[in-house]
Rosetta silent file (secondary structure, phi, psi, omega in degrees, C-alpha in Angstrom):
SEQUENCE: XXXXXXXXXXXXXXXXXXXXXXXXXXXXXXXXXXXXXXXXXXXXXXXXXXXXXXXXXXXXXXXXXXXXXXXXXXXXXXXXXXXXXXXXXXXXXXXXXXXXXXXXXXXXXXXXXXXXX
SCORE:     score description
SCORE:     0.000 S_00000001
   1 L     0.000  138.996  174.947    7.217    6.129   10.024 S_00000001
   2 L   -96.366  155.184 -152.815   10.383    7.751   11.453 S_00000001
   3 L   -96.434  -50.245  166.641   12.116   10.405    9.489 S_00000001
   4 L   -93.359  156.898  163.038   15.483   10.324   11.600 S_00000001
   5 L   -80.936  162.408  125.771   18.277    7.975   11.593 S_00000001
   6 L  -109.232  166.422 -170.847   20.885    8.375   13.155 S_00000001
   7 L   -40.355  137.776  159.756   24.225    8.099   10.741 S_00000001
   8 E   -91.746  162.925 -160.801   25.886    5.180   10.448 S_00000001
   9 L  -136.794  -55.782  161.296   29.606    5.466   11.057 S_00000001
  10 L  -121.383  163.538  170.707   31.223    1.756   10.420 S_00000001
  11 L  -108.837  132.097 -176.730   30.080   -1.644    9.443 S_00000001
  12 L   -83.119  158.997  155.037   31.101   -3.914   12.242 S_00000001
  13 L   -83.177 -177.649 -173.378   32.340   -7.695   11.916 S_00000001
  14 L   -97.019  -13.698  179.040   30.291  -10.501   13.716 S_00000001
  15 L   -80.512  -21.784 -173.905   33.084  -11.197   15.825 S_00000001
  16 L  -107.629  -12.592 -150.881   33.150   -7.526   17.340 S_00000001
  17 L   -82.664  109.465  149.139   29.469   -7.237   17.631 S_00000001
  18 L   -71.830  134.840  156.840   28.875   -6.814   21.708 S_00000001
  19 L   119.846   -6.312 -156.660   25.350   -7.426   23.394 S_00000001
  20 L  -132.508  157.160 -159.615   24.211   -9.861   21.411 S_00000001
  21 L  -105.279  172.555 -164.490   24.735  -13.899   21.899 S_00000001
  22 H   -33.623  -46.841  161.177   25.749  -16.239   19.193 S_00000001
  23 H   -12.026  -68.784 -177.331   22.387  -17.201   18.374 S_00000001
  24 H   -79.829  -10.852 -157.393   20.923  -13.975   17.764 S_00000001
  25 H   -88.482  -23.426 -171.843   24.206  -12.755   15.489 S_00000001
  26 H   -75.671  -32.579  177.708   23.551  -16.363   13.476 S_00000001
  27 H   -70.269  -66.675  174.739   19.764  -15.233   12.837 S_00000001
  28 H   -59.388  -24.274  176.855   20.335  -12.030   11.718 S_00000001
  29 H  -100.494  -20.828  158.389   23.151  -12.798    9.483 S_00000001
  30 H   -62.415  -47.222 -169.998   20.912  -15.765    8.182 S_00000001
  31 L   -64.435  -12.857 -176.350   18.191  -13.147    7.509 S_00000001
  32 L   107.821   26.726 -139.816   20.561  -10.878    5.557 S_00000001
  33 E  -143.596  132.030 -172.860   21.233   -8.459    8.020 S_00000001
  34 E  -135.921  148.440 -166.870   24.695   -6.981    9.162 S_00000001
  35 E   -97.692  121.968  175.831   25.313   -5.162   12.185 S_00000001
  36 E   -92.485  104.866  140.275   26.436   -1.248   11.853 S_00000001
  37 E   -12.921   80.953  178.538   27.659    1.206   14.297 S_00000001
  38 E   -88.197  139.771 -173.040   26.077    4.666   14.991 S_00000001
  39 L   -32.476    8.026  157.583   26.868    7.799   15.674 S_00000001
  40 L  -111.802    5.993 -168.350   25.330    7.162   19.389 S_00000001
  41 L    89.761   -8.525  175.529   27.149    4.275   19.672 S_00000001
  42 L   -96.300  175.662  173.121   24.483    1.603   19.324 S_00000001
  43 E   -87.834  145.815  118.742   24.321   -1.630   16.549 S_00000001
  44 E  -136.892  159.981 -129.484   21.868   -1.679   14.168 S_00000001
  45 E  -105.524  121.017  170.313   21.237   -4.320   12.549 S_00000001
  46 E  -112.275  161.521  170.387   20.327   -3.519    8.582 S_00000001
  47 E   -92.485  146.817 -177.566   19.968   -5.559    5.253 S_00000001
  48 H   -56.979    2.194  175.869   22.257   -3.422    2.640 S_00000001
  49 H   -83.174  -56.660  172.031   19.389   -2.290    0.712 S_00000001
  50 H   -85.097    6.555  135.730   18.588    0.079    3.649 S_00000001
  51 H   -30.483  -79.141  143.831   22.325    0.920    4.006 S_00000001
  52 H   -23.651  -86.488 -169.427   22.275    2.352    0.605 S_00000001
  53 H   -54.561  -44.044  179.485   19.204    4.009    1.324 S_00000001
  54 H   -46.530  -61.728  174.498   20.556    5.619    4.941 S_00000001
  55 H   -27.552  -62.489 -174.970   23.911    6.899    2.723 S_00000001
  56 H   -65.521   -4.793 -153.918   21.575    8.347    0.344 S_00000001
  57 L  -106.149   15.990 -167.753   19.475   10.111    2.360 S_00000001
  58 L  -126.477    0.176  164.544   22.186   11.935    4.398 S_00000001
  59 L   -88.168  136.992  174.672   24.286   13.065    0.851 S_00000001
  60 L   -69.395  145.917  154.982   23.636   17.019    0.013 S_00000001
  61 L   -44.467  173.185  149.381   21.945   17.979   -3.000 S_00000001
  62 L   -91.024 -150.804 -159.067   23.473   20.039   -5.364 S_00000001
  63 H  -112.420  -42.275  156.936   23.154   23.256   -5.471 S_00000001
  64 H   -50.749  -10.550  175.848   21.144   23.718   -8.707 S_00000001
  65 H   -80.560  -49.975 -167.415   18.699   21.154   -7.543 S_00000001
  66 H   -50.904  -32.661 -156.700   18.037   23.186   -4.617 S_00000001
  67 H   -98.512    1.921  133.582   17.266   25.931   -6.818 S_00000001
  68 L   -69.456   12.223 -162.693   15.519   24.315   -9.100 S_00000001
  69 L   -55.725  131.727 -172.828   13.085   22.325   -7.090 S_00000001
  70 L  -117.379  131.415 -165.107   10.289   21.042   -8.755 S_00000001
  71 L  -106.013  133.139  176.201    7.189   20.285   -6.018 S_00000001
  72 L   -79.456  112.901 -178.492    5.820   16.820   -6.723 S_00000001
  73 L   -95.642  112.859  165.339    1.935   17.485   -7.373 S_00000001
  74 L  -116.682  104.784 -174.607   -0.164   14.986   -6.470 S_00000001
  75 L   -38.175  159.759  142.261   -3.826   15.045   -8.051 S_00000001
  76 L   -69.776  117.418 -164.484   -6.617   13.364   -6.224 S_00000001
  77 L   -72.739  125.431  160.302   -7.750   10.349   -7.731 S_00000001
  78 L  -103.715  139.335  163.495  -11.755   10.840   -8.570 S_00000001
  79 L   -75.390  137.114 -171.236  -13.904    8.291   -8.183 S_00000001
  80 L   -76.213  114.212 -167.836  -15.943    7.088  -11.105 S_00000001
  81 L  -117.842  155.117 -167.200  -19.810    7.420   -9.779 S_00000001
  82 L  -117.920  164.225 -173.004  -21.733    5.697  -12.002 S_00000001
  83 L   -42.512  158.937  160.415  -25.752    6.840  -13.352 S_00000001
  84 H   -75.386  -10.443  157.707  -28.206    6.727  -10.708 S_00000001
  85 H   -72.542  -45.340  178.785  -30.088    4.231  -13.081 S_00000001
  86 H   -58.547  -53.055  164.111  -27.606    1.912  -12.981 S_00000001
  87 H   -21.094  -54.828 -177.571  -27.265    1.975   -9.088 S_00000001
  88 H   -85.891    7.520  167.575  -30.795    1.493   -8.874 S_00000001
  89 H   -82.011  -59.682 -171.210  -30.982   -1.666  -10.985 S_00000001
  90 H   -77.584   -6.959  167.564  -28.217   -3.242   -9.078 S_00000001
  91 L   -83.330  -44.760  179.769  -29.675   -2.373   -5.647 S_00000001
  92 L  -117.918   57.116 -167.374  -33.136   -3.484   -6.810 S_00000001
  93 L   -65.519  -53.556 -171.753  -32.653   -6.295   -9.459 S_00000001
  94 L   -64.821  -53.486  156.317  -34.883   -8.704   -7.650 S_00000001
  95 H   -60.160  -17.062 -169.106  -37.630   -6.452   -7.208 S_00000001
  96 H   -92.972  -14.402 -170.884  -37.506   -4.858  -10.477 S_00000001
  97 H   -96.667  -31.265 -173.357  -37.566   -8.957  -11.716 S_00000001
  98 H   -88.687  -48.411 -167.809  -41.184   -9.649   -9.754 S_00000001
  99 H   -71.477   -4.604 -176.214  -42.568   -6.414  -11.011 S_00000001
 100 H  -103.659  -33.994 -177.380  -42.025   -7.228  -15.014 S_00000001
 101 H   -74.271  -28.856  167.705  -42.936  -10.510  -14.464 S_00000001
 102 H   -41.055  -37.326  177.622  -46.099   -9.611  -12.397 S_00000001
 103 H   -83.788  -38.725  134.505  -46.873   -7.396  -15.671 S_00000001
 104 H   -11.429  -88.418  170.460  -46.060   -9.901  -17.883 S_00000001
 105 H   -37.990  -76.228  177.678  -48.543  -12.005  -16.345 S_00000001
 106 H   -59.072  -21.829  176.618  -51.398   -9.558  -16.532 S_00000001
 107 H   -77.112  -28.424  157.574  -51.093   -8.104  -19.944 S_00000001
 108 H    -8.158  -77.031  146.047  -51.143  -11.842  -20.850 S_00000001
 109 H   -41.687  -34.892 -177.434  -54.478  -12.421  -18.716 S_00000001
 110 H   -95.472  -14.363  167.500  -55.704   -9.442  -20.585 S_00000001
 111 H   -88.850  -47.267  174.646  -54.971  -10.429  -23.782 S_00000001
 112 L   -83.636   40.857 -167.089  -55.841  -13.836  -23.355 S_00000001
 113 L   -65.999   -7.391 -177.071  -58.863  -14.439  -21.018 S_00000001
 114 L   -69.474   -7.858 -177.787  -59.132  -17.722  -22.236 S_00000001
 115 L   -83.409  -69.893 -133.692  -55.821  -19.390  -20.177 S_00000001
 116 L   -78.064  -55.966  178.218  -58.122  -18.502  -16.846 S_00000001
 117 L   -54.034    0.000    0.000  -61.585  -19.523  -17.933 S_00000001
């Protein structure tokens, strides 16, 4: 993202706006967007929400802010790892489902010889 602007200096009318043909000045002012002047001399074309924001970002602090500056800490988000039992249930549900029933089945047989014979 780019960090400079350069300044804006006037807000133009649509009627003054060079470079650009009726069309595009009809588009842009449908979209919400008014054409500025800058300190090199070119338009750009902004919605007034980032107007606002260029003004603010080019007014000084005060002077107690500087010297009070408080640095914005930002933790690291940790991820939540979950047991290694659970993991290995949800990787191997389906196998872990044939082997109880497979056991199932034989203590059954072994209890029961009478279902085979």
């Amino acid at each position: 993202m780019v960090k400079k602007h350069a300044k804006i200096t006037q807000e133009l009318e649509l009627e003054n706006v060079e470079g650009y043909t009726e069309a595009q000045k009809k588009y842009y002012s449908s979209l919400g967007f008014k054409p500025y002047l800058t300190e090199n001399g070119r338009i750009k074309w902004l919605r007034p929400d980032q107007h606002l924001l260029r003004i603010n970002s080019h007014l000084r602090r005060s002077r107690s802010a500087r010297l009070f500056h408080r640095k914005n800490v930002h933790f690291p988000h940790r991820r939540r790892h979950r047991p290694a039992i659970v993991k290995l249930i949800q990787r191997n549900w389906l196998f872990i489902l044939i082997v109880i029933i497979g056991l199932l089945a034989v203590v059954l047989v072994l209890l029961n010889p009478q279902i085979i014979f």
